[in-house]
C-alpha positions as CSV (number, residue, x, y, z in Angstrom):
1,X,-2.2,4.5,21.0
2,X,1.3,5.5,21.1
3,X,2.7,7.1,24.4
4,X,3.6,11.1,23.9
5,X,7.2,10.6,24.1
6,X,7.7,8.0,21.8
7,X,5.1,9.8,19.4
8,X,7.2,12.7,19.5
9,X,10.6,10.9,19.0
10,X,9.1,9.5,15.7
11,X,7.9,12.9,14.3
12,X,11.3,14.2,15.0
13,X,12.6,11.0,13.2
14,X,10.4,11.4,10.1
15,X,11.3,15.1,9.7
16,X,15.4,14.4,10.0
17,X,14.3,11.4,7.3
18,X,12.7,13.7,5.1
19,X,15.1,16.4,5.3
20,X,18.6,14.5,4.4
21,X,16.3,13.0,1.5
22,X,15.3,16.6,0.1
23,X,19.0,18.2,0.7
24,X,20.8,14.8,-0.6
25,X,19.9,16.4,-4.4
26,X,22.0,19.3,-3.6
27,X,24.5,17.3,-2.3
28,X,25.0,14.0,-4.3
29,X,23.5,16.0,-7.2
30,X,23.3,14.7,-10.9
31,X,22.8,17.1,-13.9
32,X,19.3,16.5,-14.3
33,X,17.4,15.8,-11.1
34,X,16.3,12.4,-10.5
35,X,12.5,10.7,-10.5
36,X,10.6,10.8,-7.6
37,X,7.7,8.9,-6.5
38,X,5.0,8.6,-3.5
39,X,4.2,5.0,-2.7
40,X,0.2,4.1,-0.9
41,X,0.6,0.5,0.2
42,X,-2.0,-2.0,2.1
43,X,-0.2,-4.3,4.3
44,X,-1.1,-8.2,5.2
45,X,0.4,-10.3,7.5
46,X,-0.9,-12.9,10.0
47,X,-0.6,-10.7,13.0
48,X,-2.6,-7.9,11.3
49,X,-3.3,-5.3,8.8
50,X,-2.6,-2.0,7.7
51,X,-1.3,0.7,5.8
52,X,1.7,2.5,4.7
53,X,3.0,5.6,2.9
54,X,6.4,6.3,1.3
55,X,8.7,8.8,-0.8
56,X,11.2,7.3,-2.9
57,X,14.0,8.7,-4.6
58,X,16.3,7.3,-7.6
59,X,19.6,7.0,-7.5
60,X,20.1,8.9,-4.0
61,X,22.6,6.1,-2.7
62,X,24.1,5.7,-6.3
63,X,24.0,4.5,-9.9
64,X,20.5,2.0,-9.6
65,X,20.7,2.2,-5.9
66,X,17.2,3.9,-5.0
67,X,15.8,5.2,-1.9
68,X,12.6,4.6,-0.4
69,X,11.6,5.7,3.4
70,X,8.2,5.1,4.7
71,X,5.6,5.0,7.4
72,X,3.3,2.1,8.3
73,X,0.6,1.2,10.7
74,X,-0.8,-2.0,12.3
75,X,-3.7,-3.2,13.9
76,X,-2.8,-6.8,15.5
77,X,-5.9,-9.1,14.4
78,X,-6.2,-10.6,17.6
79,X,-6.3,-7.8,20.7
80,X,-6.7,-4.2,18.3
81,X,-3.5,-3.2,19.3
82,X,-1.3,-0.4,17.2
83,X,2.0,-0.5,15.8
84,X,3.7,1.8,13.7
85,X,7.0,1.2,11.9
86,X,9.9,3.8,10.4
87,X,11.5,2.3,7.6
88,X,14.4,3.3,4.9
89,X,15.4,0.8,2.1
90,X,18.1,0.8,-0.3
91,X,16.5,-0.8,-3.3
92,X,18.1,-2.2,-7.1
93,X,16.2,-3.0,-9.8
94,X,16.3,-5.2,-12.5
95,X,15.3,-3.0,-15.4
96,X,15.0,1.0,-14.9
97,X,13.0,3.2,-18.2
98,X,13.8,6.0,-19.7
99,X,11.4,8.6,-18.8
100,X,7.4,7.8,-19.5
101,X,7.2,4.5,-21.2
102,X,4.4,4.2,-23.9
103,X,4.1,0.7,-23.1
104,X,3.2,-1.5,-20.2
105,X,6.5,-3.1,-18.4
106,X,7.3,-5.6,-15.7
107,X,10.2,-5.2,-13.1
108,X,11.3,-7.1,-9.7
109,X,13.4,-5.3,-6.9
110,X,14.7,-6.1,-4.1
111,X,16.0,-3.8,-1.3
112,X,17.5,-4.0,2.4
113,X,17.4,-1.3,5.4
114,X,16.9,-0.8,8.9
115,X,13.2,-0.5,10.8
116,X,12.4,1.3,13.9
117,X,9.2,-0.1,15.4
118,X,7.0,0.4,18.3
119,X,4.3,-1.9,19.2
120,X,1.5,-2.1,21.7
121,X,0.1,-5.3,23.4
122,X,3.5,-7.2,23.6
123,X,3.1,-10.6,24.9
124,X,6.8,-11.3,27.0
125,X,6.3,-14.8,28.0
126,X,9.8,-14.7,29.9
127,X,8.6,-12.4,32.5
128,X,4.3,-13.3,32.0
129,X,3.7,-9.5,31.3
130,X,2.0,-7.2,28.2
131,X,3.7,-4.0,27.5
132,X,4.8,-1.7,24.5
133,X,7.8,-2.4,22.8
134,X,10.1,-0.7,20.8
135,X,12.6,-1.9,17.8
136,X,15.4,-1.1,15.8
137,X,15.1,-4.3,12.9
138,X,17.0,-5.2,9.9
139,X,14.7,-5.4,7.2
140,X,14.8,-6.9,3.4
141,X,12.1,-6.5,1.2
142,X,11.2,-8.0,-2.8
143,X,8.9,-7.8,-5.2
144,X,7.3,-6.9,-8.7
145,X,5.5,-3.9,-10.4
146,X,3.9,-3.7,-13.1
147,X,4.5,0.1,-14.7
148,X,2.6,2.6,-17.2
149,X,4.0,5.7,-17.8
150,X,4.2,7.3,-14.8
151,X,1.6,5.1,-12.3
152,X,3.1,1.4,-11.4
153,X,1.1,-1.1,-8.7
154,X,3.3,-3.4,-7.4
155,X,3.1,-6.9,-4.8
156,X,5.9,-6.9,-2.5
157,X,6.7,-9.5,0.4
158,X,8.8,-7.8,3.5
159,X,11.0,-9.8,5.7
160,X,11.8,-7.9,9.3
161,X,14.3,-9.4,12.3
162,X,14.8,-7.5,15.8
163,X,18.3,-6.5,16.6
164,X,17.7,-4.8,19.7
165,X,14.6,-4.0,21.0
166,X,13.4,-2.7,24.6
167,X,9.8,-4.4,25.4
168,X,8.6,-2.7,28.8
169,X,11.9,-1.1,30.5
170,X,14.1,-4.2,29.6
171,X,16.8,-4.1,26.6
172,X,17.4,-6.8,24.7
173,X,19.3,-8.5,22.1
174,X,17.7,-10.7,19.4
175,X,14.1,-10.2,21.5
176,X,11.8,-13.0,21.0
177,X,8.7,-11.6,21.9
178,X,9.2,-9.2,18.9
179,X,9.9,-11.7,16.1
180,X,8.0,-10.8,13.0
181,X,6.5,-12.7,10.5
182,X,6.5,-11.7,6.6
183,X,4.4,-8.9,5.5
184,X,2.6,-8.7,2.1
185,X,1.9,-5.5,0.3
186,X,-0.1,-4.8,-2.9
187,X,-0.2,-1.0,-3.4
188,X,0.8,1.8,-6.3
189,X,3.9,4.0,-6.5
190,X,3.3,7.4,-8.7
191,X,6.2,9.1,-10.3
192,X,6.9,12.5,-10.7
């Protein structure tokens, strides 16, 4: 379970996300408003499993440079301890429709952005403790989906690296008790 403080800090983060990403219309607006869509993700990786939720947004950084923030969870295999992760990713893709496409269609993306995680049950073997950790990464993500009209389901491998991170009460560049390893998602994004 996540400590008050840093439960609170991550609602307040989530709601300054989702706010610039609803205002950014009116202010980076186009004359007809862009596609949306609400991504439902499960999440693989050797440490654990879990979930995650997301809003995207087309062309809110620019011409084929879309927007996607998100919230995931994760239970470590091993102890049943939580994480939870903030993410925002600029993505490009390799081929973008017109509006609701009769037929079935392939594209890859690719997208990079930064991560704010928390983690519980943080083995730091420097100092021999356990403690709950908290990271701002630099994240880059791929993948494929495979699109119908308006409902696309999609396999996507995640790539994370801490930056700075504070496990316990000590700050840290480059932390190495917080290195990640690559996360796979298979999961559906809806437009609308």
């Amino acid at each position: 379970m996540l400590p008050p403080h840093v439960a609170r800090r991550l609602a307040a983060l989530l709601f300054l996300l989702a706010l610039s990403a609803a205002s950014a219309q009116g202010l980076f607006g186009r004359a007809a408003p862009p596609e949306r869509w609400a991504t439902l993700a499960a999440e693989l990786s050797t440490f654990g499993q879990g979930a995650m939720v997301g809003y995207g947004q087309e062309a809110l950084f620019g011409d084929n440079a879309d927007a996607r923030f998100s919230v995931a969870y994760t239970v470590q295999a091993f102890s049943g301890e939580l994480g939870a992760e903030l993410a925002a990713s600029a993505l490009s893709y390799t081929y973008r429709p017109d509006g609701a496409q009769p037929q079935l269609f392939l594209m890859a993306y690719g997208g990079v952005g930064p991560r704010l995680l928390v983690q519980g049950g943080v083995y730091d073997f420097m100092r021999d403790v356990t403690s709950t950790a908290v990271a701002l990464n630099v994240g880059a993500l791929g993948g494929l989906e495979a699109r119908l009209q308006r409902v696309g389901l999609f396999l996507e491998l995640q790539l994370s690296l801490p930056a700075v991170g504070l496990v316990g009460s000590n700050l840290t560049f480059f932390p190495l008790p917080l290195l990640t390893v690559p996360k796979l998602s298979l999961g559906t994004n809806v437009y609308f």
